[in-house]
C-alpha positions as CSV (number, residue, x, y, z in Angstrom):
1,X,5.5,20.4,-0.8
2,X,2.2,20.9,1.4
3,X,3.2,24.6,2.0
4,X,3.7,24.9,-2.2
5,X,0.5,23.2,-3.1
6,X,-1.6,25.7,-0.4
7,X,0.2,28.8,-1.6
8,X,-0.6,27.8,-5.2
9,X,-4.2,26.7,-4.1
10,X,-4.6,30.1,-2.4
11,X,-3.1,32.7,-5.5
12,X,-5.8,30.0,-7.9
13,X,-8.6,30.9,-5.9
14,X,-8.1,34.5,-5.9
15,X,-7.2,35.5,-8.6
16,X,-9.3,37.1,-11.7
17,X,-10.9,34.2,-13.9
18,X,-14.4,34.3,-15.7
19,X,-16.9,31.7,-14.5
20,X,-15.6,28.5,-13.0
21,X,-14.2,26.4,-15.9
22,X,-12.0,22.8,-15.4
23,X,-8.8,24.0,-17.0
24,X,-7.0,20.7,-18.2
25,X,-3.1,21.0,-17.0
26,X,-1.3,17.9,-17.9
27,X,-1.0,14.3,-18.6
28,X,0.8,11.8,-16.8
29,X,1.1,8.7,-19.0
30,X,2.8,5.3,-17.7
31,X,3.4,1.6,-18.5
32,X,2.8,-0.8,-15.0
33,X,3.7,-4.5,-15.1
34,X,0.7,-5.5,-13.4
35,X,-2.9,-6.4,-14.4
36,X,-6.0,-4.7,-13.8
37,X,-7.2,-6.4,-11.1
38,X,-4.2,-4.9,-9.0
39,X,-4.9,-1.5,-10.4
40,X,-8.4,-1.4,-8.8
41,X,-7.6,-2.6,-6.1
42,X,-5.0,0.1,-5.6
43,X,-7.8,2.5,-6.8
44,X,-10.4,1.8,-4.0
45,X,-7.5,1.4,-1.5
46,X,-7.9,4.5,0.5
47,X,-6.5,2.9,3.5
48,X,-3.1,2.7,2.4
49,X,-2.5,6.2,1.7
50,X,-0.8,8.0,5.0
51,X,1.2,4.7,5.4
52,X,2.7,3.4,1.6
53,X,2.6,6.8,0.4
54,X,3.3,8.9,4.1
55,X,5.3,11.6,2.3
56,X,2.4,13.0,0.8
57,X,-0.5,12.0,2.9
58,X,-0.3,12.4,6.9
59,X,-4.0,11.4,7.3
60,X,-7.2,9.7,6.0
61,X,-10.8,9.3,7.6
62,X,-13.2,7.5,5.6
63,X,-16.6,8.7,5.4
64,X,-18.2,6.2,2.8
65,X,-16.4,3.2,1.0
66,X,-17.6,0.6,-1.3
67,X,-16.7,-1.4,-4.9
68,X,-17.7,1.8,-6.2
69,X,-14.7,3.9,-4.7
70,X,-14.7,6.0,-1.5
71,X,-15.4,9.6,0.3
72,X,-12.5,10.4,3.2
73,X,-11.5,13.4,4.8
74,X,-7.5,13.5,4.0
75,X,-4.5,15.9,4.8
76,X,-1.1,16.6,3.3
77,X,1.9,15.9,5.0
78,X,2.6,17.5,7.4
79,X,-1.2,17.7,8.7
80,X,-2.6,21.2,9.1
81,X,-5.6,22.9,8.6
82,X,-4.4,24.3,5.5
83,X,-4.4,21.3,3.9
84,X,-7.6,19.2,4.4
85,X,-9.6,17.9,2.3
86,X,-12.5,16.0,1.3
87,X,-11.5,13.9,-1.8
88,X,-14.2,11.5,-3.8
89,X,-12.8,8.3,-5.7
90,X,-15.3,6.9,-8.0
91,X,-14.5,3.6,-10.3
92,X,-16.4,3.0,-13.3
93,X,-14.9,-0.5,-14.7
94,X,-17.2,-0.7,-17.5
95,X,-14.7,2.5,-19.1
96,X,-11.6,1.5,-17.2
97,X,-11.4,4.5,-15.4
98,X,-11.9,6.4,-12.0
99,X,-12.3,9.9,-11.5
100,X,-11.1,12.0,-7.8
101,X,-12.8,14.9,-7.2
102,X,-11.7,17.4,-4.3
103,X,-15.1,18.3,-3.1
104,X,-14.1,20.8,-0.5
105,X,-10.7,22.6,1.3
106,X,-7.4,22.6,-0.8
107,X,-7.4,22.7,-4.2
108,X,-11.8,22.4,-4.1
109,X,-12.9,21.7,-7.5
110,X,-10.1,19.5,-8.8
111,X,-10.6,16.4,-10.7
112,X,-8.4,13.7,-11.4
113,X,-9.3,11.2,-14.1
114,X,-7.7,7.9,-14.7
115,X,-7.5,5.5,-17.1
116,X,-6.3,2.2,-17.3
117,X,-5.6,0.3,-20.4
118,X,-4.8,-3.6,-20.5
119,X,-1.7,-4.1,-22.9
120,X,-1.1,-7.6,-22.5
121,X,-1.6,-10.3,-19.5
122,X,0.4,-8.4,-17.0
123,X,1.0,-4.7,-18.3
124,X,-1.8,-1.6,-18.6
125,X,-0.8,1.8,-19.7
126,X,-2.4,4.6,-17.5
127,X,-3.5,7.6,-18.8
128,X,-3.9,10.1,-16.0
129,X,-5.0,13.8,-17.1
130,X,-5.5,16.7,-14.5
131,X,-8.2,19.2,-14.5
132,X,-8.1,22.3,-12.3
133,X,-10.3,25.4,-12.0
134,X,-10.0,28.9,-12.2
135,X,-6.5,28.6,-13.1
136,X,-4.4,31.3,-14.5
137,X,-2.5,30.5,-17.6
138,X,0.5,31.3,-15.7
139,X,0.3,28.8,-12.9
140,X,-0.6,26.3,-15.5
141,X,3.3,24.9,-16.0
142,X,3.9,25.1,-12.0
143,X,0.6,22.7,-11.6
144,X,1.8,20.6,-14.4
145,X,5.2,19.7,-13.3
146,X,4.3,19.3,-9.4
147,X,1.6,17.0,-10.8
148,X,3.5,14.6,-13.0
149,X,6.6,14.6,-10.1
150,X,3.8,13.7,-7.4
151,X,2.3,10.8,-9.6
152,X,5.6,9.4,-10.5
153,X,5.9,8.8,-7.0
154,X,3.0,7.7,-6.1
155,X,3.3,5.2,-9.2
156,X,6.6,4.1,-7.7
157,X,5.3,3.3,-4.1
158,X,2.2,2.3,-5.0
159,X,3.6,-0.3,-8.2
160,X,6.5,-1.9,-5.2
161,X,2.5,-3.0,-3.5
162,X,0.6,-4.3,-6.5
163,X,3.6,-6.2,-7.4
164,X,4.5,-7.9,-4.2
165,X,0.5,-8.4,-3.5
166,X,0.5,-10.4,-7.3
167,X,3.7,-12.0,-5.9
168,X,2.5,-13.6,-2.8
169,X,-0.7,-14.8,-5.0
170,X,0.6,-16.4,-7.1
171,X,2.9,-18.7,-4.4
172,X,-0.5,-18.9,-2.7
173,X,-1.7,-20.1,-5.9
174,X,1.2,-22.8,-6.4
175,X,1.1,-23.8,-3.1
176,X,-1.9,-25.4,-3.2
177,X,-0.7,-27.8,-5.9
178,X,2.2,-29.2,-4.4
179,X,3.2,-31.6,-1.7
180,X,2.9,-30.3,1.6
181,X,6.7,-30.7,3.5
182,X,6.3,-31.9,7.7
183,X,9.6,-30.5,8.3
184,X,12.2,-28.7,7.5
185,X,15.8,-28.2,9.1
186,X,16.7,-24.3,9.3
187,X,20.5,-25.1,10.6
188,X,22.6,-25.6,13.4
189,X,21.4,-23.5,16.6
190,X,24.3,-21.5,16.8
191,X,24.7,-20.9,13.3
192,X,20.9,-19.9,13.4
193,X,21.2,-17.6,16.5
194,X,24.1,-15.9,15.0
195,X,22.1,-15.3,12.2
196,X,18.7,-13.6,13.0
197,X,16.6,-12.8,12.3
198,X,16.4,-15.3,9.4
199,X,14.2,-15.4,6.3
200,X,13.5,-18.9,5.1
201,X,10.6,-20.6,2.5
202,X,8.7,-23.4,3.7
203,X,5.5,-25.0,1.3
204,X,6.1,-22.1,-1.1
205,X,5.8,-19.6,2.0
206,X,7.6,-17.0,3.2
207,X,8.8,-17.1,7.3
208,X,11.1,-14.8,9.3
209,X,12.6,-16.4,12.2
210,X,13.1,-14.1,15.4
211,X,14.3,-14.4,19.1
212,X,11.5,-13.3,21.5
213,X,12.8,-13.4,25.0
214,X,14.9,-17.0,24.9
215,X,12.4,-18.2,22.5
216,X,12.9,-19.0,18.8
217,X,9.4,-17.9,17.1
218,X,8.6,-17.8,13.3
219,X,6.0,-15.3,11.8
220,X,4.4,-15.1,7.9
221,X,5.9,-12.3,6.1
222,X,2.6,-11.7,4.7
223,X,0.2,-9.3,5.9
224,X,-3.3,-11.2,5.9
225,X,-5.1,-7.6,4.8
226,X,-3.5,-7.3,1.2
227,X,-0.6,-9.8,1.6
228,X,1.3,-6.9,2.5
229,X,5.1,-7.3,3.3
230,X,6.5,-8.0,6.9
231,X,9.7,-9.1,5.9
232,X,11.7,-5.9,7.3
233,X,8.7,-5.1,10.0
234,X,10.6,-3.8,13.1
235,X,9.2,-6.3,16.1
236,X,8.8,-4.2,19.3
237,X,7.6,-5.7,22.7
238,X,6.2,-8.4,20.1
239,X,4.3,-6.3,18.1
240,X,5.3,-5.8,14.7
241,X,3.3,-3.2,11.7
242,X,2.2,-4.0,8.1
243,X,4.0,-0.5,5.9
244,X,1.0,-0.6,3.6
245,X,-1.8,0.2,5.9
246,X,-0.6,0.2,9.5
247,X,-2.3,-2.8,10.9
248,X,-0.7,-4.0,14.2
249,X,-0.4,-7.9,15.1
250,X,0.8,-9.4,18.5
251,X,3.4,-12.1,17.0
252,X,2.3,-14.4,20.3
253,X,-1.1,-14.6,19.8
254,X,-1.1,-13.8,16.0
255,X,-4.1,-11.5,16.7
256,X,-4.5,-7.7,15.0
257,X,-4.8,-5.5,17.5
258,X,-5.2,-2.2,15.9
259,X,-9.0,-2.6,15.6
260,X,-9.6,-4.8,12.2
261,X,-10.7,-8.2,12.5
262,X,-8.3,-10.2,10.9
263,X,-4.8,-12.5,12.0
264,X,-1.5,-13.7,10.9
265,X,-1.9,-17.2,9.3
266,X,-0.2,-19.1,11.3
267,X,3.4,-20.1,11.3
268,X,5.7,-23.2,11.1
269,X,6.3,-24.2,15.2
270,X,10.0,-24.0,16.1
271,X,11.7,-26.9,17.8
272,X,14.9,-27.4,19.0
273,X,16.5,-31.1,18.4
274,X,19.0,-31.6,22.1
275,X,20.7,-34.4,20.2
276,X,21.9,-32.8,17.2
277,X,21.8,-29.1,18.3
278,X,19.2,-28.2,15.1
279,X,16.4,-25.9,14.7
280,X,13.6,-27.5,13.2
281,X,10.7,-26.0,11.5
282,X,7.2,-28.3,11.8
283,X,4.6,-27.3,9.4
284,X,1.6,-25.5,10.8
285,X,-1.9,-27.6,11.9
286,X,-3.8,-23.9,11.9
């Protein structure tokens, strides 16, 4: 796909066209059942985008971020030095829209603008329209359908993140009107063991239980970042990785410790009752 997009990129640049016109080349049109909130959140999100969406992005370097958008250095997948990039997202809520610009290296000159229409409480219609320059008329239908196949992934991936993020919001939500439960009994031990690791709710929370060594350990299977799923994390050497932006936490100590300052909330403390052979679950104290 990288290889495609330079070789396209490269014929665009150099061949004959008068002045340096935007040419628009398609629209990409699509109903989301999420809200807007999610949606610009996923807009200024450029941390996410060599982890959720790794097929098509290998690497990001932010240069500036804010409410307003972001500036990063970025390459295709695989990274080379035929495909970097400096791309500029800027979000303008007031027209429910945000605009990428390439501003330098492959495909230079490019904009993307984006719009974002509220249907009802939880669904928006995008409008996405793609504006290149300097294209030839006959490259036109080869931009326009790697375009709309490359946003109706990214739509996929990045709709499975807004979705699960408005999930684990709303349990947040509810579980701060409820009862809070002291215990809970998660099985027999053996029946446990034979079953891990093992999912389980507890005060509208979701918990994986896992064997570290010949300890029994529970973790949240939410990212404290963006709430981000841990459910199918691989655990290695107790370390396990968040699939939406890569953040690392020691499951022992519940700190990050790939460089951002933030930790796992803590987790329901395992205990094992000797007289009836149970794993209990005791609510956390923080």
């Amino acid at each position: 796909m990288a290889f495609t997009t330079f070789l396209l990129d490269f014929v665009r640049r150099f061949s004959f066209s008068f002045g340096n016109q935007l040419a628009h080349v398609t629209t990409y049109t699509r109903e989301l059942p999420i809200n807007l909130d999610r949606m610009y959140e996923n807009a200024i999100d450029w941390e996410h985008l060599p982890f959720l969406h790794s097929s098509s992005f290998s690497h990001i370097e932010v240069i500036e971020s804010g409410d307003w958008g972001w500036k990063a250095k970025a390459n295709l997948t695989p990274k080379s030095r035929f495909n970097s990039m400096v791309l500029e997202l800027r979000l303008d809520k007031s027209k429910n829209r945000w605009i990428t610009k390439t501003l330098s290296g492959l495909g230079k000159g490019t904009e993307i603008w984006t719009h974002a229409i509220p249907i009802e409480k939880n669904k928006i219609k995008v409008i996405v329209d793609f504006y290149v320059p300097k294209l030839p008329s006959f490259l036109k239908d080869k931009y326009a359908s790697l375009y709309s196949a490359q946003y109706a992934q990214l739509y996929d991936e990045d709709l499975w993140m807004m979705a699960s993020r408005q999930e684990q919001l709303d349990k947040l939500a509810k579980a701060k009107t409820t009862a809070i439960q002291t215990e809970l009994s998660l099985g027999k031990l053996s029946e446990v063991q034979a079953n891990l690791p093992l999912k389980f709710e507890f005060n509208h929370q979701s918990y994986r239980l896992i064997e570290m060594g010949d300890t029994l350990i529970a973790h949240t299977l939410s990212c404290p970042h963006m709430l981000g799923p841990l459910n199918d994390a691989d655990v290695k050497e107790g370390i396990l990785e968040c699939p939406w932006h890569g953040y690392q936490f020691d499951l022992k100590t519940r700190k990050c410790i790939s460089g951002q300052r933030c930790k796992l909330a803590p987790a329901p403390l395992i205990k094992i009752d000797t007289n009836k052979m149970e794993v209990v679950a005791l609510a956390a104290k923080g």
